[in-house]
Each structure stands twice: as C-alpha cells, then as structure tokens.
KEBA-915411 format. One record per residue (C-alpha): residue number from 1; residue in three letters; chain; x, y, z. Coordinates in steps of 0.5 Angstrom, whole numbers, plus 2048, in hexadecimal, padded with zeros to 3 digits. Example, Ala and Ser with C-alpha at 12.3 -4.5 7.8 and 13.67 -1.06 7.14 Angstrom:
<nodes>
- 1, ALA, A, 819, 7F7, 810
- 2, SER, A, 81B, 7FE, 80E
</nodes>
This chain:
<nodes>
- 1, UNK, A, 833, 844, 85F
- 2, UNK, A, 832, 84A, 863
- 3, UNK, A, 832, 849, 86A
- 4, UNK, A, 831, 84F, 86E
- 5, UNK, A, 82F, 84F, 876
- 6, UNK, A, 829, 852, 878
- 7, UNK, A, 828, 853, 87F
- 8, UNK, A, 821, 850, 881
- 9, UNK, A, 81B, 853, 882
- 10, UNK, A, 819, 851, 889
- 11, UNK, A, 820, 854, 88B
- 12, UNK, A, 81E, 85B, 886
- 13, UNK, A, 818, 85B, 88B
- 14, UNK, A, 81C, 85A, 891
- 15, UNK, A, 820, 860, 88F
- 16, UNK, A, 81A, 864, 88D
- 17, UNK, A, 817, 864, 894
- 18, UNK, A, 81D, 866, 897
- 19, UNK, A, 81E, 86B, 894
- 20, UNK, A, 817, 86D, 896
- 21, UNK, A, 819, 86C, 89E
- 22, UNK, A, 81E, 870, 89D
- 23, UNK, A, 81A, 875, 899
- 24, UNK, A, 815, 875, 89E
- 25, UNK, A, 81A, 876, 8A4
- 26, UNK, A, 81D, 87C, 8A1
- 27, UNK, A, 816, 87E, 8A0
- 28, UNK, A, 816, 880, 898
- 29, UNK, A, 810, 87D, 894
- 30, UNK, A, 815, 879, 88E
- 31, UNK, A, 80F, 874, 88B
- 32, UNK, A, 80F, 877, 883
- 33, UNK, A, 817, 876, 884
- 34, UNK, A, 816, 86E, 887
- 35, UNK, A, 811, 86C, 882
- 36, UNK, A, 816, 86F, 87C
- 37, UNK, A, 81B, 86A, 87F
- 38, UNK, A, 817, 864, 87F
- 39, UNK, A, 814, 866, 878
- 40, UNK, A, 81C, 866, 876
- 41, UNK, A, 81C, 85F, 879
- 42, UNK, A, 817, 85C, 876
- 43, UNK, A, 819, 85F, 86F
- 44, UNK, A, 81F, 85C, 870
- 45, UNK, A, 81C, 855, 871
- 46, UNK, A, 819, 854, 86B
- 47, UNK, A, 81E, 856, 867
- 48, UNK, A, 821, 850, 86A
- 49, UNK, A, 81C, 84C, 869
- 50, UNK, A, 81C, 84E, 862
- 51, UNK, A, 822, 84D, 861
- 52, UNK, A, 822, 846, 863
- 53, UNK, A, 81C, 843, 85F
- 54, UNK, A, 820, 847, 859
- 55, UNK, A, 827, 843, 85B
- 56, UNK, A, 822, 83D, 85C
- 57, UNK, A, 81E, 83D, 855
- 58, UNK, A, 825, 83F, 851
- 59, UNK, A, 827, 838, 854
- 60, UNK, A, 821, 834, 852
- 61, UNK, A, 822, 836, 84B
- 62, UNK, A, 82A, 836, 84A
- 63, UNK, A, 82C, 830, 84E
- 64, UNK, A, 82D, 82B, 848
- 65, UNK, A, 828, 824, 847
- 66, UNK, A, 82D, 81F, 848
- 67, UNK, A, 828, 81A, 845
- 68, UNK, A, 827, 81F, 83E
- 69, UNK, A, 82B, 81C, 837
- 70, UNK, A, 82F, 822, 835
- 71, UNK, A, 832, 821, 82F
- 72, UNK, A, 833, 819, 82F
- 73, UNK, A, 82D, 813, 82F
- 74, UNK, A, 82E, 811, 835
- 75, UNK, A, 82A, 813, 83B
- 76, UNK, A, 830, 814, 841
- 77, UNK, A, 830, 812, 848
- 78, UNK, A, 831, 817, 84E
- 79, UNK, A, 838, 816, 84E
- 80, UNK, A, 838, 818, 846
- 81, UNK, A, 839, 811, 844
- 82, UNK, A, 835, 80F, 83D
- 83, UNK, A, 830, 809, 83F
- 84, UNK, A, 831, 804, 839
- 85, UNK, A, 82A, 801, 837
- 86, UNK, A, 825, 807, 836
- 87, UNK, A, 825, 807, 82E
- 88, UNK, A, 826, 80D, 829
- 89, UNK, A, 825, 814, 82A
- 90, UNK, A, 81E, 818, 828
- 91, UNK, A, 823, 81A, 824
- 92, UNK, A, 825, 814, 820
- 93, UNK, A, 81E, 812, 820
- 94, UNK, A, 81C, 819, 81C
- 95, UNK, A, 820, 816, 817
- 96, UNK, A, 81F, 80F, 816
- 97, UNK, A, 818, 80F, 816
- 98, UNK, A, 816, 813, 80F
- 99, UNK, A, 81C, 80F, 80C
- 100, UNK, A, 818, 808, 80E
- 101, UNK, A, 811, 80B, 80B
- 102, UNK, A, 815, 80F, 805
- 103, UNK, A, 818, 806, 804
- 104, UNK, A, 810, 804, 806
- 105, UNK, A, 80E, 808, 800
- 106, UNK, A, 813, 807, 7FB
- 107, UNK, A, 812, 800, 7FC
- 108, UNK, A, 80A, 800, 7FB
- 109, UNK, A, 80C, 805, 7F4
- 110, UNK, A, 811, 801, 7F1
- 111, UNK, A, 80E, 7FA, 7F3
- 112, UNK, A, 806, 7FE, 7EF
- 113, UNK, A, 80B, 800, 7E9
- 114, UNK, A, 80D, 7F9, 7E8
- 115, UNK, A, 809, 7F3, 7E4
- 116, UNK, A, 80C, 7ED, 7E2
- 117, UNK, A, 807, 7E9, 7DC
- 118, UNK, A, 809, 7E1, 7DD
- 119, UNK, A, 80B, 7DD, 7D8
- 120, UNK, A, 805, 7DB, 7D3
- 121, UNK, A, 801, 7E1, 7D3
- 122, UNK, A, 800, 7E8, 7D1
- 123, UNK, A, 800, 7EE, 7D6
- 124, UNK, A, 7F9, 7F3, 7D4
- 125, UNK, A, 7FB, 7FA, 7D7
- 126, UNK, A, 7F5, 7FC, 7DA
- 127, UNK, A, 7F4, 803, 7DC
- 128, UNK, A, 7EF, 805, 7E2
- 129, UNK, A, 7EA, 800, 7DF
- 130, UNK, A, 7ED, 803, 7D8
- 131, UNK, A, 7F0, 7FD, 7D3
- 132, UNK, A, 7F6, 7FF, 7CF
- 133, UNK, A, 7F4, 7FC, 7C8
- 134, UNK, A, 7FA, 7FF, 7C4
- 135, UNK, A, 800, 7F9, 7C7
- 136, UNK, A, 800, 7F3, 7CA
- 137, UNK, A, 806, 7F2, 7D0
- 138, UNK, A, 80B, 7EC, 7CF
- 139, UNK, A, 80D, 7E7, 7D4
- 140, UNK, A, 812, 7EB, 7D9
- 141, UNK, A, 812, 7F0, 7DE
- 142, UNK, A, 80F, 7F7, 7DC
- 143, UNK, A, 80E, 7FD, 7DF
- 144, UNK, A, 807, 801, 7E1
- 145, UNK, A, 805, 807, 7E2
- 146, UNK, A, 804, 805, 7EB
- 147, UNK, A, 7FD, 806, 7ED
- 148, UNK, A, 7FA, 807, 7E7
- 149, UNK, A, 7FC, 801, 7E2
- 150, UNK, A, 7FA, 7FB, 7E3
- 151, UNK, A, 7FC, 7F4, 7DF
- 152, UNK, A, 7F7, 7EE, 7DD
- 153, UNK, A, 7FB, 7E8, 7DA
- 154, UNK, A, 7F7, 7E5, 7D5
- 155, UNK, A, 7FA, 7DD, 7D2
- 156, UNK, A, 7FC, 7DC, 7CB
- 157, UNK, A, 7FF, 7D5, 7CC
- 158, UNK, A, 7FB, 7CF, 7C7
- 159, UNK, A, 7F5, 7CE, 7CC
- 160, UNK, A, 7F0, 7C7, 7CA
- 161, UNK, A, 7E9, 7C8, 7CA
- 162, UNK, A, 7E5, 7C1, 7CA
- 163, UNK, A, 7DE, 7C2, 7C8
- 164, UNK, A, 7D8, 7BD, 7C6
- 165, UNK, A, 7D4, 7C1, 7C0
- 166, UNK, A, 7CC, 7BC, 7BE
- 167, UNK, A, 7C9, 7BE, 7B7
- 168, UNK, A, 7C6, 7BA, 7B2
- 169, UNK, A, 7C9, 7B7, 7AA
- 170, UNK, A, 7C6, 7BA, 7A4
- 171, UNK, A, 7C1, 7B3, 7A5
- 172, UNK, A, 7BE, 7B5, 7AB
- 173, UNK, A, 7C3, 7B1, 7AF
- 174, UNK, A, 7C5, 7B2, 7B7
- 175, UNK, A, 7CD, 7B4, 7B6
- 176, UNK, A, 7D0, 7B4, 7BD
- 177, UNK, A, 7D7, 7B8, 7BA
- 178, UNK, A, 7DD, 7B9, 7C0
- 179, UNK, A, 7E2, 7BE, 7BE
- 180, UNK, A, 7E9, 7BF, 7C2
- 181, UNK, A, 7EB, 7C7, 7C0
- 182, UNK, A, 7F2, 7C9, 7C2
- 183, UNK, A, 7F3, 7D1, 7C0
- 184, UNK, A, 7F6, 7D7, 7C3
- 185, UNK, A, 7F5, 7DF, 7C4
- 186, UNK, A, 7F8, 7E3, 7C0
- 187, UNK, A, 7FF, 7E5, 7C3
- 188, UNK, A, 7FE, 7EC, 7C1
- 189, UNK, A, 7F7, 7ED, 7C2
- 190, UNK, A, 7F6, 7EA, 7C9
- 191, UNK, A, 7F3, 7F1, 7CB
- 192, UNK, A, 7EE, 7F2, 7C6
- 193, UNK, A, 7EC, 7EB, 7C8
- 194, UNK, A, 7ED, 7EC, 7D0
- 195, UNK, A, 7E8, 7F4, 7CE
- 196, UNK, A, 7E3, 7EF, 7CA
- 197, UNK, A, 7E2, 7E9, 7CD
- 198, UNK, A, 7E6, 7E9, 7D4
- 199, UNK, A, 7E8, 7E2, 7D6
- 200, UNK, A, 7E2, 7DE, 7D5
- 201, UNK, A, 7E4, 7DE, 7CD
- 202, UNK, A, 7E2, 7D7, 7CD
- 203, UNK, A, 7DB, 7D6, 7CF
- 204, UNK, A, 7DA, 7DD, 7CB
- 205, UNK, A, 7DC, 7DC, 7C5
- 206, UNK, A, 7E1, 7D4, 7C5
- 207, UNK, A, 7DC, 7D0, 7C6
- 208, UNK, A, 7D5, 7D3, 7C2
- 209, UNK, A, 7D9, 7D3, 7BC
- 210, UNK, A, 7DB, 7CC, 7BC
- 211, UNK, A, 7D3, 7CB, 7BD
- 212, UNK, A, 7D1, 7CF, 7B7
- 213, UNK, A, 7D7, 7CD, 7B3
- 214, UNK, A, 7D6, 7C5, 7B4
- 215, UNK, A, 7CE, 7C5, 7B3
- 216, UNK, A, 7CF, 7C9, 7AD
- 217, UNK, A, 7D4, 7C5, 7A9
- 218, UNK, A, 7D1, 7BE, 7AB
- 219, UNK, A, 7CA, 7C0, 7A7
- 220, UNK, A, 7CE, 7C0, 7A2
- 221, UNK, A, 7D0, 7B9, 7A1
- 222, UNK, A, 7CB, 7B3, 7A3
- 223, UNK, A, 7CD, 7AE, 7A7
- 224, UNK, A, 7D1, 7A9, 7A3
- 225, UNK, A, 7D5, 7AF, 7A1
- 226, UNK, A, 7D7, 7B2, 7A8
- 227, UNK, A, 7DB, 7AA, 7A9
- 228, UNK, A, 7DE, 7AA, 7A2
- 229, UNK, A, 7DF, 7B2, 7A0
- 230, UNK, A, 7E2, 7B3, 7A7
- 231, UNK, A, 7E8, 7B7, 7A5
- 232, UNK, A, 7E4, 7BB, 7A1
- 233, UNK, A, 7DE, 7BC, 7A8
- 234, UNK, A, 7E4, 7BE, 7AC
- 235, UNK, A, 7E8, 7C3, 7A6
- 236, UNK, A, 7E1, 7C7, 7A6
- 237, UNK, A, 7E0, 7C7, 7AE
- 238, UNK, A, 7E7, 7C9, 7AF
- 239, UNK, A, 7E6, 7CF, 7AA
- 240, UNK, A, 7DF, 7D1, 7AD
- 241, UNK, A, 7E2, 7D1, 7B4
- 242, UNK, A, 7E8, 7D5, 7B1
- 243, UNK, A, 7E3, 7DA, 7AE
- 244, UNK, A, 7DF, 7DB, 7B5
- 245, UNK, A, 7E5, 7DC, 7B9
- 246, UNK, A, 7E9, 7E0, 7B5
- 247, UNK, A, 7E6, 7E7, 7B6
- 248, UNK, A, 7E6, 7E5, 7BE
- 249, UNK, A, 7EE, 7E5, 7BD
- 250, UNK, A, 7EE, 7DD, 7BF
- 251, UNK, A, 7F2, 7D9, 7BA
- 252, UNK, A, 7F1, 7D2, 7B9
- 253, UNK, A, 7F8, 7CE, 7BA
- 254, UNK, A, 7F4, 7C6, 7B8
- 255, UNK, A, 7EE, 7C3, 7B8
- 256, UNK, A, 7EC, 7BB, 7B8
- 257, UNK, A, 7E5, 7B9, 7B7
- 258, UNK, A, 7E1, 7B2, 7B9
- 259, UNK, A, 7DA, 7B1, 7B6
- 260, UNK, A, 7D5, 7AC, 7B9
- 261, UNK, A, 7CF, 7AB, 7B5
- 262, UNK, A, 7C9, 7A9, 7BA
- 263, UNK, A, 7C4, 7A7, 7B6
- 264, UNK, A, 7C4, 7A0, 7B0
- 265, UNK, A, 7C6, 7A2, 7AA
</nodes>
C-alpha cells in the first residue's frame, strides 16, 4: 500500500493567506500565483483520495474466503481448518446425481423388457393392442420389447366344467342330463383362443355346446333307452361336444354323464 503524507488543506489555507499578507505588505498584487497553489493542493488531494479507494477495492476483492472450498470438499474455518460434517462438494453432486437417474432408468427399461409366464399357462405376446397370432411363449422368463410388448397368460392345465343340460327323449319325455367335461386349450393355439374368445371362452362357446349336444342326442333315443344304452348316449354327447369345441382350439380331455328321467315311463 502506498502511504504517502500529504499536508492538510486547513494547513494549504493557513499558508496561503500568509502568503497573501506578505504580498499585500511588499505592496504587489500575487493572487493568480496564490490561487494556482491551491489548485496544485487540491489536485494532489484527490489523488490521494483516489489512490486509497483503489488500495481499498484491490483488497476486498483479493483478500481470500476463508469460508470458500477451494480444492477439497469441505468448508474451512477462519483458521483453515476443514469443518467435518458439511457433506460433498457441488462437485461431487454433479456426478453422482445423473449416475442415480441413469440407474433409475435402466432399472425401469430392464424391468419393462422382462416377462415371466407362470407355470400352467401360455404367454400371448400382445403388441400395442395387436396380438401375435404366429407363436405361443412358454413357461419361463422372456424377453420384450420394453414399453411396447405386453403378455397375456392364457391357462392350459386340465379345467372342469359342470353343467345341467333339460331336453326331452324321442317319447316326449323331460330328461334332466348333468354332464361333468374336463378339457384343455390347445397349447400351441392359446393365442387364436385368446384373439377369438378372450378369457370368457367357457360361457361363450363351453357351455352352449354341451347345451345343443346334449338336447341333440337324447332325441335320438326314448326314454328306457337313455337308461339302458347309456354308454352309447354318452359316446354320441362326448363326439358332439368334441366336434363343437374343436374349431375353437378347446380339446375335450373326459366326459361323464348322469341321465334322470323326470316323467314315468
């Protein structure tokens, strides 16, 4: 810092008039060169005054933070101690913020690519809204298509299906027939039964073909013969039911059937 002394301008003011006494005494007129000096005084003044905001400025803005995080991430202290306990630097945080969300979102693609089809069933590979119909996925883990593919498990385990069926025998007579049908989907169709019918397959097309096959085949036959050809009743309901069934891609595992005649004989 430059530390000039520069007289005071009471003391510049003092001299000044002095010197104008002494003029005034020898009787010459000096008051251009008097104002001249204190011209000279004043500029030199400002100069300093200058000098000292400019000393002044170039210490505020050079004198070192000691509360800045210069090359480590920790704050410091006055004394330029690290302060324990303040967490990472921005630094740090640059980095390992886009690391967690690039993790977030690889996690959210491989989880949406992955589909897992349970024991029991076929997986119906369904692409915005539109069904694969060429393949069947097995049991297991597969891999979509994230975001666009989706899978529908369709079941193909033996199901049981129990249904009352009235008609009437060749005499006129009230037959009440029970029919107990186990069957299964076509393990290799499950999506054309899926695209056709969707899960409701059994009201839809199960349990009016053992409706009509059942009133169908016991016109055939009066009511005595019901009871004593009964192994015959129940081959020509099973093949009716079989043929109903089959264009749906539902294949008739068993069939068992009790006949009741309602009316006397």
């Amino acid at each position: 810092m430059d530390c000039r002394i520069t007289p005071s301008p009471t003391r510049n003011i003092a001299n000044i008039a002095a010197m104008q006494v002494d003029n005034k005494v020898e009787g010459r007129s000096s008051l251009p060169r008097i104002m001249s000096n204190y011209a000279s005084s004043y500029t030199k003044l400002r100069h300093v005054d200058e000098g000292l905001k400019a000393d002044f400025i170039h210490i505020l803005f050079t004198m070192p933070n000691p509360f800045r995080r210069a090359g480590n991430p920790y704050r410091r202290t006055p004394e330029g101690e690290p302060l324990e306990g303040t967490g990472f630097s921005r630094t740090w945080l640059r980095v390992i913020v886009p690391i967690i969300i690039g993790i977030i979102i690889i996690s959210i693609v491989a989880i949406s690519s992955v589909r897992i089809v349970d024991a029991g069933n076929r997986g119906v590979l369904v692409q915005f809204g539109n069904i694969d119909t060429d393949v069947s996925l097995d049991e297991g883990l597969h891999f979509v298509v994230p975001f666009r593919d989706n899978v529908v498990q369709m079941e193909v385990r033996t199901q049981k299906v129990v249904e009352n069926a009235a008609s009437a025998s060749k005499d006129l007579q009230d037959v009440s027939t029970q029919v107990a049908l186990n069957y299964h989907l076509n393990l290799d169709r499950a999506q054309i039964v899926y695209q056709r019918l969707g899960f409701d397959y059994g009201n839809r097309v199960i349990t009016p073909a053992i409706q009509e096959s059942v009133k169908q085949v016991t016109a055939r036959f009066n009511a005595e013969e019901l009871i004593t050809k009964r192994e015959i009743v129940k081959n020509q309901i099973e093949e009716q039911i079989k043929a109903r069934l089959t264009p749906y891609n539902i294949i008739v595992d068993a069939i068992s059937i009790r006949v009741s005649i309602l009316t006397a004989i």
